[in-house]
Residue, then its C-alpha position, 0 to 999 in steps of 0.5 A: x361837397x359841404x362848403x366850408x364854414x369860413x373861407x379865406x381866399x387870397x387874403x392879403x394886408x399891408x401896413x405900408x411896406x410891412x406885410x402882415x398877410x400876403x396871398x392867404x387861403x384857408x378853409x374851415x369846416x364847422x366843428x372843426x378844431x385848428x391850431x395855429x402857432x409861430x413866432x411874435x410878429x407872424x401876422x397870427x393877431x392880424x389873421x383873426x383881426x381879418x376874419x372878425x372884421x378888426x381889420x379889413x382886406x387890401x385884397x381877396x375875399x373872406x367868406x363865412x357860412x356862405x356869405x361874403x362878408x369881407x367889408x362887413x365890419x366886426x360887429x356885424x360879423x359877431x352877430x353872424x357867429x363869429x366870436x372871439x377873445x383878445x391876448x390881453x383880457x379886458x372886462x368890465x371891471x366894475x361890473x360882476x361876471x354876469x354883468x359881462x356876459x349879459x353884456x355880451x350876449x346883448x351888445x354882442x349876439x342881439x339877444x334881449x331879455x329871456x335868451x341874454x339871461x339864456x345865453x350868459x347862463x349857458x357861458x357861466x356853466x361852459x367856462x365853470x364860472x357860476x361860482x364867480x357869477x356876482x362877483x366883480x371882475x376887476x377882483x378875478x385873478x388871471x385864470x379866471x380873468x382868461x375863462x371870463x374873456x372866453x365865457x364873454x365870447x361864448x356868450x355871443x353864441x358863435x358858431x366859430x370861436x376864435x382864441x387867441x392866447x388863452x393859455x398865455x401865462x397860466x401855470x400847468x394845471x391851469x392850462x390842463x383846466x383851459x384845455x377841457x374847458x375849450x374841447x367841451x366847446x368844441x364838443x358841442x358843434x362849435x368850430x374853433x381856431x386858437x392861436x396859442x404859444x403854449x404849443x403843448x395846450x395845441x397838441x393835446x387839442x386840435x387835429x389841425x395844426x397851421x404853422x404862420x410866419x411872415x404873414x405866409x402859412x408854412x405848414x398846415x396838417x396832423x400837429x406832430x407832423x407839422x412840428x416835425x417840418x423843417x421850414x417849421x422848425x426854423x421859425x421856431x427854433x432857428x437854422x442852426x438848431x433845426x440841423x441840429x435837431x435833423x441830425x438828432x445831437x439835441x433833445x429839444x423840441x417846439x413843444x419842450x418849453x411849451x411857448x415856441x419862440x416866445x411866451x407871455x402876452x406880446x401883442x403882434x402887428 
C-alpha cells in the first residue's frame, strides 16, 4: 500500500483552555484534491498553520513524504514541498510580480539563478500573470493580488499546496477563473487542500470534501454527501434550519450563498 503524502496522526493543539485541534488525523495522498469547510473559528487556519509548520503540535505526529517533521519549522517544511497562501494577500508591494516570485523561489524552494528564473516563470504562465510580469504589486487589484499569492506558492515548487481562502471576495466569473487556474495545478501531479467559504468553488473542484468544526472533522467524504450530513448541516446552518431542511420546508442549502456561515476574509485562531 502507497504511504500517504502527508499524515496527521492525533494532532492536537491548545491555546490555554481554547482548543483549536483535538485528536486529529488525516491522511493525503499525492495528487490528491481535498476541500475543507466550516464556520469562522473552526480551527481550519490553525490546521494549515499545523502542517506548514506556522504552529507546532501539543501532541501527535505530522508526517510528510515519509518523513516526521512535526518539530520542523515552517521554512524547512516549505523546502521540502509543502507550500501554501495566506487569507489576506501580503506581497511585496514595491517589488514587481516577478520580483515576488524570484523571491519565493529563492528564499522559499532554495533554488538560486537559472532554476528561480525557471521556477518564477513556470508560476507566471500556471497563474496567467505573465502580463502582470513587471508590474508592481501594490498596483494589483484583488483578483490579481489572489493569483500573485498563489503564483508566489507555486513558485516554491510544492509537491502539496495549501490555499487558504483564495475565492474570498471575488465576484463569480473571478471564482470561475481561480477554479481552473487551481485544477490546472492539480493537473499537473501537485496535491492540493483548499480551505474555502466560497463552498461552490469546492464542489466544482475536489473529490474530497472535510467538514471542521470545533477543532474536530465532522464529516469527510464525496462533497455532495458531505453537504448532505446533518452534523454538517448544522454547523452550517444551525439546528432549527438543518430540520427544516431534513424535512424539505426550505429550499436553501450549504451551497446557496456559496459562503457557509460567513464570507469575507476573517482570519480564525
Amino acid at each position: 500500500m502507497t504511504s500517504p503524502l502527508l499524515d496527521l496522526e492525533h494532532v492536537t493543539k491548545r491555546f490555554g483552555r481554547v482548543v483549536i485541534a483535538e485528536d486529529l488525523s488525516l491522511a493525503v495522498g499525492a495528487g490528491d484534491m481535498v476541500g475543507i469547510v466550516g464556520p469562522n473559528g473552526a480551527g481550519k487556519t490553525s490546521l494549515f498553520g499545523l502542517i506548514s509548520g506556522d504552529l507546532a503540535p501539543g501532541a501527535g505526529e505530522v508526517r510528510f513524504a515519509g518523513r516526521t517533521v512535526t518539530k520542523l519549522d515552517s521554512a524547512t517544511r516549505c523546502k521540502l514541498g509543502i507550500g501554501r497562501t495566506y487569507q489576506v494577500p501580503r506581497p511585496f508591494g514595491d517589488m514587481t510580480v516577478f520580483e515576488n516570485l524570484l523571491v519565493a523561489a529563492q528564499q522559499g524552494a532554495g533554488l538560486r539563478r537559472r532554476a528561480s528564473y525557471a521556477a518564477a516563470v513556470s508560476a507566471l504562465q500556471r497563474t496567467g500573470m505573465s502580463g502582470q510580469a513587471n508590474l508592481p504589486a501594490e498596483r494589483l487589484g484583488l483578483l490579481q493580488r489572489k493569483r500573485l499569492e498563489l503564483a508566489r506558492a507555486l513558485a516554491t515548487q510544492p509537491t502539496l499546496l495549501l490555499l487558504d481562502e483564495v475565492a474570498g471576495g471575488l465576484t463569480d466569473p473571478e471564482v470561475a477563473q481561480l477554479v481552473e487556474i487551481v485544477r490546472g495545478v492539480n493537473a499537473d501531479g501537485i496535491a492540493v487542500i483548499w480551505i474555502e467559504h466560497v463552498v461552490r468553488a469546492l464542489t466544482a473542484s475536489v473529490g474530497r470534501l472535510i467538514c471542521l468544526s470545533g477543532g474536530k472533522f465532522v464529516g469527510d467524504g464525496a462533497p455532495s454527501a458531505v453537504l448532505a450530513e446533518p452534523a454538517v448541516r448544522e454547523v452550517f446552518l444551525g439546528s432549527e434550519v438543518s430540520a427544516a431542511l431534513a424535512g424539505g420546508s426550505l429550499g436553501a442549502s450549504p451551497t446557496g450563498t456559496g459562503d457557509g456561515a460567513a464570507g469575507g476574509e476573517r482570519s480564525e485562531p
